[in-house]
Structure formats: structure tokens, C-alpha cells
LUMFI-856048 format. One line per 3 residues: number of its first residue (from 1); their letters; for each residue x, z, y of C-alpha. Coordinates in nm, 2 decimals, padded with zeros to 4 digits. Last residue first. Layout:
N
NUM) a) X,Z,Y | ...
This chain:
240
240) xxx) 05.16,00.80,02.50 | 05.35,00.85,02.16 | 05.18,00.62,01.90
237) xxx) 05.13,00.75,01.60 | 05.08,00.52,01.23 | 05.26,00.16,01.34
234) xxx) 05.26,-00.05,01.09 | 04.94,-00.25,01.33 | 05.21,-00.33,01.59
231) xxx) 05.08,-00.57,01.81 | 04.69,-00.51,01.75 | 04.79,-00.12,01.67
228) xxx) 04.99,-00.08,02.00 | 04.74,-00.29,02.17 | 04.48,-00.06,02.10
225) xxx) 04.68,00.28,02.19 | 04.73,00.14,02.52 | 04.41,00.03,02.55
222) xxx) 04.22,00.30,02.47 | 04.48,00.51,02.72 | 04.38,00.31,03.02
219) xxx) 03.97,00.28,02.93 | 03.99,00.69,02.88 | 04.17,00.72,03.21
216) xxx) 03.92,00.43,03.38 | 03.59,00.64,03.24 | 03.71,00.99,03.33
213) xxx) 03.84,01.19,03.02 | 03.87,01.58,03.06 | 03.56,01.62,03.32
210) xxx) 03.46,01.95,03.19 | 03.10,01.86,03.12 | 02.81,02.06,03.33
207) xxx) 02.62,02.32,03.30 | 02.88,02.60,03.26 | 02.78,02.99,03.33
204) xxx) 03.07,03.19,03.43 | 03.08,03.50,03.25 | 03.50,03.53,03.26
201) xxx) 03.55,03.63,02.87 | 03.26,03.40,02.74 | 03.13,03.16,02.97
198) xxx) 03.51,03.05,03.10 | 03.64,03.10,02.77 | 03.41,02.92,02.56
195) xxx) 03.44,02.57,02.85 | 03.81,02.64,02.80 | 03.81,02.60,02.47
192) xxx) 03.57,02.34,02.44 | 03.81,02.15,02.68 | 04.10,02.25,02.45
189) xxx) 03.92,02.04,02.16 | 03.86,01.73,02.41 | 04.26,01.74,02.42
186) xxx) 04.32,01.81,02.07 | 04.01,01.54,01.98 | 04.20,01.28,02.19
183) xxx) 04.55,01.30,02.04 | 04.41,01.23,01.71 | 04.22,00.94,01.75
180) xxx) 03.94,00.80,01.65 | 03.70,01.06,01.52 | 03.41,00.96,01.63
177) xxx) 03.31,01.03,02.02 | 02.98,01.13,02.14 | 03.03,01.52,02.15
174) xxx) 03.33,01.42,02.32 | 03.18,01.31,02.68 | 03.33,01.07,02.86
171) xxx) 03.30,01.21,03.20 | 03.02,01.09,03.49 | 03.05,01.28,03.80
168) xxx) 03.39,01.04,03.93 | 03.21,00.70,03.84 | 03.04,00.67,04.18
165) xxx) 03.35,00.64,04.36 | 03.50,00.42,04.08 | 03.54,00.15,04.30
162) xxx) 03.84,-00.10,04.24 | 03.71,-00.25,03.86 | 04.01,-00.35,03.68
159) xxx) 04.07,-00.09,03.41 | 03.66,-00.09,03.38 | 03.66,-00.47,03.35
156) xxx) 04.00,-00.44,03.10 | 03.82,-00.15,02.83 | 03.56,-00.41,02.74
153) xxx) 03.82,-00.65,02.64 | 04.06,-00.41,02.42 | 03.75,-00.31,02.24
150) xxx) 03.71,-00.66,02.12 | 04.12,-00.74,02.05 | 04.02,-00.41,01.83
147) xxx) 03.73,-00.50,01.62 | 03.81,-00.25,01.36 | 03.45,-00.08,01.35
144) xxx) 03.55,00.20,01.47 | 03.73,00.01,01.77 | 03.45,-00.15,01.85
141) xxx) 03.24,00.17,01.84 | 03.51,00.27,02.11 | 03.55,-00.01,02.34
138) xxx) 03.13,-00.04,02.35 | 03.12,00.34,02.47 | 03.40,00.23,02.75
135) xxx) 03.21,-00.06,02.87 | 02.88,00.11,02.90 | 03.04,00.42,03.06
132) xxx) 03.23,00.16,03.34 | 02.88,-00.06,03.40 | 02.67,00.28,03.42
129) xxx) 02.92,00.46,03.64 | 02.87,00.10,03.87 | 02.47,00.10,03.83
126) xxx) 02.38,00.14,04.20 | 02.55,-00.20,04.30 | 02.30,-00.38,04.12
123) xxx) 02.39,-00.57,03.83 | 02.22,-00.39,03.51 | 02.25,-00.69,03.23
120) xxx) 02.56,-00.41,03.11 | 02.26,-00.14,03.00 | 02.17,-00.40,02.73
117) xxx) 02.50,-00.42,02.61 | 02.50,-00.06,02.54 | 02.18,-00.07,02.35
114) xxx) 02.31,-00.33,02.11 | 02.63,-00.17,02.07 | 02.42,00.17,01.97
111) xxx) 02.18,-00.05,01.75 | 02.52,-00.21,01.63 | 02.65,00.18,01.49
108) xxx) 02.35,00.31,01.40 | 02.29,00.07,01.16 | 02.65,00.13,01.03
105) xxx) 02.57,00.49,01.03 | 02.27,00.35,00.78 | 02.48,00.22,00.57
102) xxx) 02.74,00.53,00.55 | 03.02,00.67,00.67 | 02.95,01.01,00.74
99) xxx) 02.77,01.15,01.00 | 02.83,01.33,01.30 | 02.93,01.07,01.52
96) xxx) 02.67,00.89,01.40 | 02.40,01.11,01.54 | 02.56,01.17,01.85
93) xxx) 02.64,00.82,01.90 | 02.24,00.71,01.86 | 02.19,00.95,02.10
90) xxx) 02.46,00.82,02.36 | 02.27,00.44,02.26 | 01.88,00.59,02.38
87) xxx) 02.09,00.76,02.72 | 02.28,00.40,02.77 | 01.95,00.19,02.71
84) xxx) 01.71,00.49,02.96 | 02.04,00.48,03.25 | 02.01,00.09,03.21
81) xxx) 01.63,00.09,03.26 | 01.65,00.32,03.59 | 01.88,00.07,03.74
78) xxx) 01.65,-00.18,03.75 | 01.68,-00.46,03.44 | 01.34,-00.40,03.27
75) xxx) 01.17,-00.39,03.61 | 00.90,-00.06,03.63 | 00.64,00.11,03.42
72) xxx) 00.86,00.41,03.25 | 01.04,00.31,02.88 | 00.94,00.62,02.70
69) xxx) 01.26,00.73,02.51 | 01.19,00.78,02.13 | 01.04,01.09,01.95
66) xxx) 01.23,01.19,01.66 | 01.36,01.01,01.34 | 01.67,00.85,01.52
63) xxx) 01.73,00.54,01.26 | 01.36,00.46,01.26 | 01.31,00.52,01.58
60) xxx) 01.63,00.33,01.66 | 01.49,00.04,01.44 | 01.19,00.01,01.59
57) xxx) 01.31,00.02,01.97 | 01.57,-00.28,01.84 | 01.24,-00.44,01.74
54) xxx) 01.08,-00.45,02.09 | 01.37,-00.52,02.25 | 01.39,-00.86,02.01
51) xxx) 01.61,-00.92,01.78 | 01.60,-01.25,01.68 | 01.39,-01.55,01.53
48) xxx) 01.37,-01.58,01.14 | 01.63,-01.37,01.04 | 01.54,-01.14,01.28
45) xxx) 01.20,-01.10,01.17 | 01.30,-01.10,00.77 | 01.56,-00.78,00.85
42) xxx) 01.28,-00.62,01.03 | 01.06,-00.60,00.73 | 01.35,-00.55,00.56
39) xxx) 01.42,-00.18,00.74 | 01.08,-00.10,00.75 | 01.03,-00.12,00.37
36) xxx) 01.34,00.17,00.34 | 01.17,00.31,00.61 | 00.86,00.33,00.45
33) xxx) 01.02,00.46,00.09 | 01.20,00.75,00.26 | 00.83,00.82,00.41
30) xxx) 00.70,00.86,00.11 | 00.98,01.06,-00.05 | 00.90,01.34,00.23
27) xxx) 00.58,01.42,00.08 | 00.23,01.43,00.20 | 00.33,01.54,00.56
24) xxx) 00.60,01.37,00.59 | 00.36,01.03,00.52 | 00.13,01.13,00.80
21) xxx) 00.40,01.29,01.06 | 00.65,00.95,00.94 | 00.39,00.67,00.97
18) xxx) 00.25,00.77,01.29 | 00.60,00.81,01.46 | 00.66,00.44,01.32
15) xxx) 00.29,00.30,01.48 | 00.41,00.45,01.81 | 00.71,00.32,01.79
12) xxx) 00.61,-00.10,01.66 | 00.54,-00.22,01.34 | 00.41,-00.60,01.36
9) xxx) 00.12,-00.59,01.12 | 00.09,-00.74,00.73 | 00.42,-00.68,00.58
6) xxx) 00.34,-00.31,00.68 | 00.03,-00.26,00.56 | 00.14,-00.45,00.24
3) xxx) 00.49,-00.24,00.18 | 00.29,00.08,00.23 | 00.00,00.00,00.00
């Protein structure tokens, strides 16, 4: 009944939220079975068009199992839209970052690129930390992936990009970050520290990120360490 209700109507986020409260509710191996149907149900649509925004929502609902971003009634390439795309790909980064490798983390992994390179169509001058956090996420899921020549070409814009005025609030933050690199988890791993010791032995209250990695320093040492594997892929540590 499943695989003919859904072969027979377009699924879309609400429909998916619907699916997994009613089918959780009788037992969770029902809705594993839905999403496993979802999943080629999609598979067939892009095969026979493409992905579509509407699809991509799908599949990060799927993927994210929790209530998705509600896309507000305005332009789907204002500002506001890219800031909704980069928060919907950060989550999908949480959750992968977290995982281990598996099919679905791959999933999770191009819905994320996907939702990042929708938050690059932004070009207003407003969007500029959106344009360098964009570029930066994409340089490090392609450099999970093994794409490194890619990674290497969306660090350059933010390398080369003279205003990062607007930039300076927004921090790479670690949470988000697979494990790529062992110099970069000590470093993000001392900001936890600090963050601990600052709201535990000296009772400040922290709201915000330490800013540890601003978009152009992470973009510079990315592509250091990048072209040091792409020119010299023997080559195990990398003293920066």
C-alpha cells in the first residue's frame, strides 16, 4: 500500500511529516520501509527530469527526520532565501558530521552541496558572509568527498574577495566540520576549552561562537593543505 500511494502522488514535506507521525506511530519499521520507497521514488523523477527544489526539500526531510525550514512568502533568490538554503545545508552537516560513513551520509552529503550552491544564486551585496560561508562549506564536503582541485576552486573566490567587512560576525563553526584534518580539530578543540572555562570557572555566559576560523583564514589554510595533497598526494602532514 505504501509503495502504490506513493508511486501514485508527487510526495512533498508536508505529505513526508505525515507519513513518518502515522507510520511511527504503528511501528517504526513502517516508516524505514517509506523512506526506503521515497528514496527511488525520487531516484526515478530525477532520472527522468532533474532535481527540482521541491524534491531536494523531500529528500532533506527525509534525510533530516524533523520539521523542515518554512520557506517565508518572498523572492526565491533574496537574501533571506540564501540565509534559509545555508541554515537547511549547516543541519544537514551536523547530522553528517556526526555519522559514520554510510549511504545515506553520502545523501547528506550532495543535499548539503546542493543547498549550498543554492545560497551562491544570492547576488546582492547584502549576502557577502553568505557568498564566503557558502564557498568554504562547499571546499570542505569536496574535500570529504576527494574532490580536491574542486574544493581548491571554491576556497580562491573567498581568498580573492576584497570585503569581508560583513564576514567578520560569521565563524566557521566546528560542530559542522568532519574530521578532516588534524590540526583543525586541536585548534577548534581549545576553543571548546576555552568556551568551558570561560562559563565554568569565570561564569561568563557565551552566546556566541569563538571566532577561531574566519571564512578567508579557513579558505587560506584549505588551500594550502589541498594543494599540498593534489601536488604531493605521498605526503601524510603538512606543516603550516
Amino acid at each position: 500500500m505504501i509503495a502504490n500511494v506513493v508511486s501514485d502522488s508527487s510526495l512533498t514535506e508536508p505529505s513526508c511529516l505525515c507519513w513518518k507521525r502515522e507510520l511511527s506511530a504503528i511501528h517504526e519499521d513502517l516508516f524505514v520501509y517509506f523512506v526506503a520507497v521515497a528514496f527511488l521514488h525520487v531516484a526515478i523523477k530525477i532520472s527522468r527530469n532533474t532535481l527540482t527544489d521541491e524534491l531536494l526539500d523531500v529528500l532533506s526531510t527525509i534525510c533530516l527526520q524533523y520539521n523542515p525550514v518554512r520557506h517565508c512568502s518572498i523572492a526565491r533568490h533574496s537574501t533571506v532565501f540564501s540565509v534559509l538554503s545555508l541554515s537547511q545545508a549547516a543541519k544537514l552537516m551536523k547530522v553528517r558530521a556526526n555519522n559514520s560513513r554510510t549511504t545515506v551520509q553520502l545523501i547528506e552529503i550532495e543535499l548539503s552541496k546542493a543547498y549550498l550552491h543554492k545560497a551562491l544564486k544570492c547576488k546582492d551585496s547584502d549576502s557577502d558572509f553568505i557568498y564566503c560561508l557558502a564557498n568554504v562549506y562547499l571546499a570542505v564536503l569536496y574535500h570529504t568527498t576527494g574532490q580536491y582541485q574542486t574544493a581548491i576552486d571554491h576556497c580562491t573566490p573567498v581568498m580573492r574577495s576584497q570585503d569581508h567587512s560583513q564576514c567578520s560576525s560569521h565563524v566557521v563553526q566546528g560542530e559542522l566540520l568532519p574530521k578532516i584534518d588534524e590540526d583543525i580539530d586541536t585548534v577548534l578543540g581549545l576553543a571548546v576549552f576555552y568556551q568551558y572555562v570561560l562559563s565554568a570557572a569565570l561564569n561568563q555566559r557565551q552566546t556566541q561562537y569563538v571566532s577561531v576560523f574566519s571564512t578567508e583564514l579557513f579558505a587560506y589554510y584549505s588551500s594550502i593543505k589541498l594543494q599540498s595533497a593534489t601536488k604531493h598526494p605521498l605526503v601524510t602532514e603538512t606543516s603550516l
